[in-house]
C-alpha positions as CSV (number, residue, x, y, z in Angstrom):
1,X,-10.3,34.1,-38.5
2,X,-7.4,32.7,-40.4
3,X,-4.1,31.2,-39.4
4,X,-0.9,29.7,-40.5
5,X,0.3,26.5,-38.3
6,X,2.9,24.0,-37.7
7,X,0.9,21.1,-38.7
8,X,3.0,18.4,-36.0
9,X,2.5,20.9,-33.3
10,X,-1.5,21.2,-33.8
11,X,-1.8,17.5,-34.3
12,X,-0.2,17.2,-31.1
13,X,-2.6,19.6,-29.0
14,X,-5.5,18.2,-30.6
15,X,-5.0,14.8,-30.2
16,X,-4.6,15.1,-26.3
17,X,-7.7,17.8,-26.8
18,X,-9.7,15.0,-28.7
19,X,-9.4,12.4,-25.7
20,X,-11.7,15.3,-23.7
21,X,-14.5,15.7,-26.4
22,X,-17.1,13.8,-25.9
23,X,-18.4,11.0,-28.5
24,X,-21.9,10.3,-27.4
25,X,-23.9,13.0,-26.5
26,X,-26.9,15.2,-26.8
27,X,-25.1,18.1,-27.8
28,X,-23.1,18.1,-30.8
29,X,-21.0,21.1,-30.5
30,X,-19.2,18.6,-27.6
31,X,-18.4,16.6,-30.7
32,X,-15.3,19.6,-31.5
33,X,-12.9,20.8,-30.6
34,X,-12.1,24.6,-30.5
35,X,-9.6,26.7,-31.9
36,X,-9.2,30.4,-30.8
37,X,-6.8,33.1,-32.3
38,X,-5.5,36.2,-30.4
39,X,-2.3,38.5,-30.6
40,X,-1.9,36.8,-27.6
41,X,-2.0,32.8,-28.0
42,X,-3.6,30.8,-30.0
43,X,-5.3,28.1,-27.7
44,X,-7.4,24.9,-28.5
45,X,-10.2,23.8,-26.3
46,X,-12.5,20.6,-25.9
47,X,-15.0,19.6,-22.9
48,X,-17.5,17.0,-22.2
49,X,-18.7,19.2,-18.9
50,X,-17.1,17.0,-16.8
51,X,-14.2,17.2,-17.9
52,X,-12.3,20.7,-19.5
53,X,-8.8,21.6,-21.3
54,X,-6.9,24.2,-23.1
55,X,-3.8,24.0,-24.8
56,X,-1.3,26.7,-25.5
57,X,0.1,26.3,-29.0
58,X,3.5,27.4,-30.8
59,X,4.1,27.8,-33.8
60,X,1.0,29.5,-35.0
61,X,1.1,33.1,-37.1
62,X,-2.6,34.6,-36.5
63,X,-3.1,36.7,-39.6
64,X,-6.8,37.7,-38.4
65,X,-7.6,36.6,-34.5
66,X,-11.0,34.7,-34.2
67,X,-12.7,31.0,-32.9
68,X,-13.6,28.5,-35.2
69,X,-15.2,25.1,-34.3
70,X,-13.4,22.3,-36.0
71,X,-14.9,18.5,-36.0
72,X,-12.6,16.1,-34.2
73,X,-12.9,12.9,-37.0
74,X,-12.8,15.1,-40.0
75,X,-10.1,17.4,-39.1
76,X,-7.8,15.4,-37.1
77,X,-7.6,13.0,-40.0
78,X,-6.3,16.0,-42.3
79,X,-3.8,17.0,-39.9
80,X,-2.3,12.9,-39.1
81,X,-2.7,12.5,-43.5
82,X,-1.7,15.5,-44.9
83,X,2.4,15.9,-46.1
84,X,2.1,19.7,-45.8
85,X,4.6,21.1,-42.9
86,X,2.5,24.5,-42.5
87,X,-1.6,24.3,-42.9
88,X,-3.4,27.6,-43.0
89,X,-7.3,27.6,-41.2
90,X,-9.2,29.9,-42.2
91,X,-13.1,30.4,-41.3
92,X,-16.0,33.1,-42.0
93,X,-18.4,31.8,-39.8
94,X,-20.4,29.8,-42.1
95,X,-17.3,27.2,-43.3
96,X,-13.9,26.7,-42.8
97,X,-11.1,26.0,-45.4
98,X,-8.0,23.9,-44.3
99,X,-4.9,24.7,-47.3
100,X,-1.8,23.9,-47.3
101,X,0.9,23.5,-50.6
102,X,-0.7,20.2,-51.9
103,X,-4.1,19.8,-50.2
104,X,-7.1,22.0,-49.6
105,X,-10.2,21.4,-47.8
106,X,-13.8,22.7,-47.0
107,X,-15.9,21.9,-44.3
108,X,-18.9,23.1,-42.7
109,X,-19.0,24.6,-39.3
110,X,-20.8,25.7,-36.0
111,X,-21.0,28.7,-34.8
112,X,-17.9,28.3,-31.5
113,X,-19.9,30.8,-29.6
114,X,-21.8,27.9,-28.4
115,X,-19.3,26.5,-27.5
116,X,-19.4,25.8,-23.7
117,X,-16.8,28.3,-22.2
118,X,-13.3,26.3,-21.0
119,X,-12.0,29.4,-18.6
120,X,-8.1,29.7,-17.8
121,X,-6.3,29.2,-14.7
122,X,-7.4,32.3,-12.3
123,X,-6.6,30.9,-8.7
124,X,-5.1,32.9,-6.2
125,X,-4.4,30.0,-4.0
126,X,-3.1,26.9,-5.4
127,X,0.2,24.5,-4.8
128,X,3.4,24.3,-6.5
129,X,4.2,20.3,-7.5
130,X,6.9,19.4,-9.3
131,X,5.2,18.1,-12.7
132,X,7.7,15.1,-12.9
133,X,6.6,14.3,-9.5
134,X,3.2,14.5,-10.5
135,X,3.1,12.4,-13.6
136,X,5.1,10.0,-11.6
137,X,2.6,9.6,-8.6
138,X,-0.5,9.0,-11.3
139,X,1.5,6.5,-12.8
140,X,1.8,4.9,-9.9
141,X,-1.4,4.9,-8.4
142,X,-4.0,5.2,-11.3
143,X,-4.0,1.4,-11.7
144,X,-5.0,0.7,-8.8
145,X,-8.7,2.6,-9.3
146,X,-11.6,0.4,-10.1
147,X,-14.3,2.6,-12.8
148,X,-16.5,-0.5,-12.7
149,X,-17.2,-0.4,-9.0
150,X,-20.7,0.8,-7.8
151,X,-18.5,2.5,-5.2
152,X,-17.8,6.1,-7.0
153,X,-15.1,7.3,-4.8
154,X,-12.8,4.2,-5.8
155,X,-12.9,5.3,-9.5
156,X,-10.2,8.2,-9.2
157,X,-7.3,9.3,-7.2
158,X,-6.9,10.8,-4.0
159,X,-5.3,13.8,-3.6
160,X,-3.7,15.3,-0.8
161,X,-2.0,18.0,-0.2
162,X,-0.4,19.7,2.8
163,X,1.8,22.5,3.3
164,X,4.7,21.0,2.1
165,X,3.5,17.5,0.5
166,X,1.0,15.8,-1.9
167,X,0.0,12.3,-1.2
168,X,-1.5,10.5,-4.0
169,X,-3.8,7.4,-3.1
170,X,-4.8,4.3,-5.7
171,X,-7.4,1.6,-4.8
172,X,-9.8,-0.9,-6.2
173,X,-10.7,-2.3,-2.7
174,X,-7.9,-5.3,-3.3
175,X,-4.8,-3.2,-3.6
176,X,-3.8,0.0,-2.8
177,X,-1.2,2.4,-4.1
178,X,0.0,5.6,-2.6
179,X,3.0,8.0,-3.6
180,X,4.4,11.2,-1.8
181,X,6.3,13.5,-2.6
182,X,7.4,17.0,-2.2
183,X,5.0,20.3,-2.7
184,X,3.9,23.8,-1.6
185,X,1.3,26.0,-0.6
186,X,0.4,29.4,-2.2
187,X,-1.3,31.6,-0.1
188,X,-2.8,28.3,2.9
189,X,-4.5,26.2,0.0
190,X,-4.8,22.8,0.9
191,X,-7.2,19.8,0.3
192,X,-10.2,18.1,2.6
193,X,-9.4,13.8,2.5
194,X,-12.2,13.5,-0.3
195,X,-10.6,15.3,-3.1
196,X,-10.6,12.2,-5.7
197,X,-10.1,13.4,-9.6
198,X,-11.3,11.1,-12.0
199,X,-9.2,8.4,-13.7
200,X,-10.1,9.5,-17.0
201,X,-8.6,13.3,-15.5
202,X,-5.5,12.4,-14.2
203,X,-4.4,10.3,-17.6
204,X,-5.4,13.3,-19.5
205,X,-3.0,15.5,-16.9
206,X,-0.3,12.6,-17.9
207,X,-0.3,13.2,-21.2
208,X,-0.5,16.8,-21.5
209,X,2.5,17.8,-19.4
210,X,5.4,17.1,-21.1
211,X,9.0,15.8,-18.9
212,X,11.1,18.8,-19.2
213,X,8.4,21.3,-16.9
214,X,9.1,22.0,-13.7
215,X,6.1,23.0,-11.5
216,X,2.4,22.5,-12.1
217,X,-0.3,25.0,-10.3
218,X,-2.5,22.5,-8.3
219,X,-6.1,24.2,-7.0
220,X,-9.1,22.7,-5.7
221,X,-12.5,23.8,-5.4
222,X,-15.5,22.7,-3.4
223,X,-16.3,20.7,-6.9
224,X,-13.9,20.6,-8.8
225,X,-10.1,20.7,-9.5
226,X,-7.8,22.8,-12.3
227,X,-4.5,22.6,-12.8
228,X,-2.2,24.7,-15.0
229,X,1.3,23.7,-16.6
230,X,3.6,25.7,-19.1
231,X,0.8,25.4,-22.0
232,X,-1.9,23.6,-20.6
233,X,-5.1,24.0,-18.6
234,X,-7.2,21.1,-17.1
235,X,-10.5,21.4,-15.2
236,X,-11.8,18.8,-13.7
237,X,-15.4,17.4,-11.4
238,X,-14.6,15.8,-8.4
239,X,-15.7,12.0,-7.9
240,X,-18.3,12.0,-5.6
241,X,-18.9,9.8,-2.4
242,X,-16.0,9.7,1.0
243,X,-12.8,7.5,0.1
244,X,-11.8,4.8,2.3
245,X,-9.8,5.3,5.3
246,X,-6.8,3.9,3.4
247,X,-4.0,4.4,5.8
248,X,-6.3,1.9,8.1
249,X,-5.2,-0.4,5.2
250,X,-1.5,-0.7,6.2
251,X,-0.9,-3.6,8.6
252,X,2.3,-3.0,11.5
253,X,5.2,-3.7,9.3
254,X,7.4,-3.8,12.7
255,X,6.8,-7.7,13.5
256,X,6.8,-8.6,9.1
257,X,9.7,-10.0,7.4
258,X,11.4,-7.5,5.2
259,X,12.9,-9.0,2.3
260,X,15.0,-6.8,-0.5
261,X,13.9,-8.0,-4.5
262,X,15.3,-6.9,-7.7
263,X,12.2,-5.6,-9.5
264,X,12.9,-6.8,-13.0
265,X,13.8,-10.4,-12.1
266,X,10.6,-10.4,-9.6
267,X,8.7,-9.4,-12.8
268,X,9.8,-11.9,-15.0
269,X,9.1,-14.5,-12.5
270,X,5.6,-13.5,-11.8
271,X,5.1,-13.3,-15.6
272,X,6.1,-16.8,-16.4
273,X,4.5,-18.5,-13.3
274,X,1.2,-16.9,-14.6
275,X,1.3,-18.1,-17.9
276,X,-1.2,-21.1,-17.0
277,X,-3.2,-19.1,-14.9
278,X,-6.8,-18.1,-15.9
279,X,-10.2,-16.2,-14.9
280,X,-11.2,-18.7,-13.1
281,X,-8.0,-19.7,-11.3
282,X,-6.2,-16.9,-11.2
283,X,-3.9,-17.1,-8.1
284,X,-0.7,-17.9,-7.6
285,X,1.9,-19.5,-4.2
286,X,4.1,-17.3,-3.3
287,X,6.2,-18.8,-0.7
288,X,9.2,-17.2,0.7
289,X,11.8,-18.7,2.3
290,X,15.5,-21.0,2.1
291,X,16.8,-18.4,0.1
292,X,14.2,-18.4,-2.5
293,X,10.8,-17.6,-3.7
294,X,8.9,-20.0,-5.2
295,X,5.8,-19.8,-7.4
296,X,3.6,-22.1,-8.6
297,X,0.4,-21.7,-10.5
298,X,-2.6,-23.9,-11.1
299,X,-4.7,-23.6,-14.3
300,X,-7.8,-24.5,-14.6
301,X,-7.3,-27.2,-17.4
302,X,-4.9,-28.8,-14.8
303,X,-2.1,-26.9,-16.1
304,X,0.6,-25.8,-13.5
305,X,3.8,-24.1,-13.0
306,X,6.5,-23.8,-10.7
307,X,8.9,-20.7,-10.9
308,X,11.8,-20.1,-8.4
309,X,13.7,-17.0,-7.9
310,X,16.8,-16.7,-5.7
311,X,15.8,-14.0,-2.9
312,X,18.2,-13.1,0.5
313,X,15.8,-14.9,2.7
314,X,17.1,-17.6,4.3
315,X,14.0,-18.4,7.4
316,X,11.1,-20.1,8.2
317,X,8.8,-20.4,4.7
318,X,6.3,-17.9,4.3
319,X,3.2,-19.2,2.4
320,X,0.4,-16.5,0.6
321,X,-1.6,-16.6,-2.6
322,X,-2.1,-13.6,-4.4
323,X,-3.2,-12.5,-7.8
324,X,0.0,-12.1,-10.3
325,X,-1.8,-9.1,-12.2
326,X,-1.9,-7.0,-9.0
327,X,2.0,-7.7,-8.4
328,X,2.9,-7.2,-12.0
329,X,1.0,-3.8,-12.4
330,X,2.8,-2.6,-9.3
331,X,6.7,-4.0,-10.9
332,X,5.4,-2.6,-14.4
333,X,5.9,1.0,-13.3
334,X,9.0,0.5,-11.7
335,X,12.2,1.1,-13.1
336,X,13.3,-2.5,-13.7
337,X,16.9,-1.8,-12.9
338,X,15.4,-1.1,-9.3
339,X,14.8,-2.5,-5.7
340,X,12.0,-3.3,-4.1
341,X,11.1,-4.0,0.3
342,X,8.6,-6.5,-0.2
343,X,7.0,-7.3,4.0
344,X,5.2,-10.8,4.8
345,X,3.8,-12.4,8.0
346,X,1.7,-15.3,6.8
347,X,-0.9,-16.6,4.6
348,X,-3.5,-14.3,5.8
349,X,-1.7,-10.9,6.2
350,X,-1.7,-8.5,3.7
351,X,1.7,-7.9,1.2
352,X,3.7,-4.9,1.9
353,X,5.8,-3.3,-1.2
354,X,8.1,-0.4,-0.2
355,X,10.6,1.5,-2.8
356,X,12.7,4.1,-1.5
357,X,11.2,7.2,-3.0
358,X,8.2,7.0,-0.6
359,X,6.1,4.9,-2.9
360,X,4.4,2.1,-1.0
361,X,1.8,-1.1,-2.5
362,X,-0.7,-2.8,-0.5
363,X,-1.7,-6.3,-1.9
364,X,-4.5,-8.4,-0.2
365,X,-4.2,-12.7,0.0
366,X,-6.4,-14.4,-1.9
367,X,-8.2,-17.6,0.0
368,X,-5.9,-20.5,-0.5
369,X,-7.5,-23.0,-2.6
């Protein structure tokens, strides 16, 4: 095998390939990454068997087609330190030499055939989603997922997807995010309500497709999940174990207060009012009402503050603690030129954020101290 590359354009695909490969394991050839050359494409691939992608790349001349298995530490330092615009890779089977103008190196190698397969995208049913919509809907809901809970099901997203929608859903148990949007069905697929994809999958699907795409391929399988954009191919297990009936979650909004909030000034707020905040006492007030919001925090070293925002609510006060890092997660991914609905009742009802692209945030009270 040997080929001529762009070196920026291989140090891209392998570093996104490189958060895939596995770091601690019993088999070593998981500790590569792939590179295969055809007439075709030239595609690199890494998997820790849970977890699968491939990555179309440009800017490759194949001068003989091949696979070579290429160390993630070894080589991904020579293509983030080396000056060269073009590197050629070139392999025999038994090493591999990495040139370019100024630099040259030699490494050992594996044979790739080992390699565990990584297969393309070969569904016949799948759904179209628009891939900004997607990469929005995991940013807003992937923070919500708790991978330290003994509770498997809440360390992923939800995915659901109807004829013409997706619904993604976010939850640690004490918050819950969900996003819909837009989609469609190719040839009836569609999804049971316990199709949850990793956290660790959906940031990987975040960073591999890029803002200018327009649809991704969506399919799920009775295990598993792979989607497809304009160079990349993820595979995916599904967490196991039945997610929460989170729609259960969402208390009557009808009889709550609806007040409108600038997000960025609601952020700022939050921020400051938790600056004495700690582990131990980590809630803050919130209380609504007379035409502002004010919030005070009490640190554990008897530390306190008191932060008031001006908010178009003139009634009765509204009093509820909640944690500030589950309201400033939510604001973070926000544009902070935005508006917010934020819904109260009292002290012991959950906190209702709405936005108006059909992005909604559930926040439970903490116990007042």
């Amino acid at each position: 095998m040997k080929v001529v590359c762009e070196r920026e354009k291989l140090l891209q695909a392998f570093q996104i390939a490189a958060g895939v490969a596995s770091t601690r394991t019993p088999k070593p050839i998981l500790e590569n990454i792939k590179l295969e050359a055809t007439a075709d494409a030239t595609t690199v691939m890494a998997t820790d068997l849970e977890i699968g992608i491939r990555i179309d790349v440009a800017g490759i001349e194949v001068e003989a087609g091949g696979s070579v298995v290429l160390p993630i530490k070894r080589v991904g330092g020579i293509l983030r330190e080396s000056s060269d615009e073009k590197l050629t890779i070139e392999s025999d089977g038994t090493k591999t030499l990495i040139h370019g103008d100024r630099s040259e190196f030699q490494l050992p190698t594996q044979n790739p055939d080992e390699f565990p397969p990584v297969p393309p995208f070969a569904e016949q049913a799948y759904h179209e989603v628009p891939a900004r919509l997607f990469r929005e809907m995991v940013r807003r809901t992937v923070f919500s997922t708790d991978t330290e809970s003994s509770h498997y099901a809440l360390g992923g997203v939800l995915v659901e997807l109807t004829a013409d929608k997706i619904i993604g859903v976010g939850t640690d148990g004490r918050r819950l995010a969900v996003q819909e949007g837009p989609a469609e069905s190719v040839n009836d697929h569609k999804t049971d309500d316990s199709t949850v994809i990793p956290s660790k999958a959906v940031k990987l699907i975040e960073r591999a497709v890029v803002d200018n795409e327009e649809n991704l391929q969506l399919a799920v399988r009775e295990n598993n999940i792979v989607l497809r954009s304009r160079q990349t191919t993820i595979f995916s297990r599904l967490v196991e174990g039945r997610y929460p009936r989170w729609r259960d979650v969402f208390p009557d909004r009808s009889s709550m207060v609806k007040i409108e909030m600038n997000v960025g000034p609601f952020l700022t707020a939050v921020r400051q009012a938790a600056i004495v905040t700690s582990d131990d006492r980590r809630g803050i007030d919130f209380t609504f009402g007379d035409g502002q919001l004010v919030l005070v925090g009490h640190g554990a070293e008897m530390g306190e503050s008191q932060v008031e925002l001006p908010i178009a609510y003139d009634g009765e006060k509204i009093p509820v603690k909640l944690d500030p890092r589950y309201v400033a997660e939510f604001l973070q991914v926000l544009d902070s030129e935005g508006t917010i609905t934020v819904h109260v009742r009292d002290a012991q009802s959950a906190v209702v954020c709405d936005t108006g692209d059909n992005y909604s945030y559930v926040i439970m009270p903490l116990f007042r101290e």
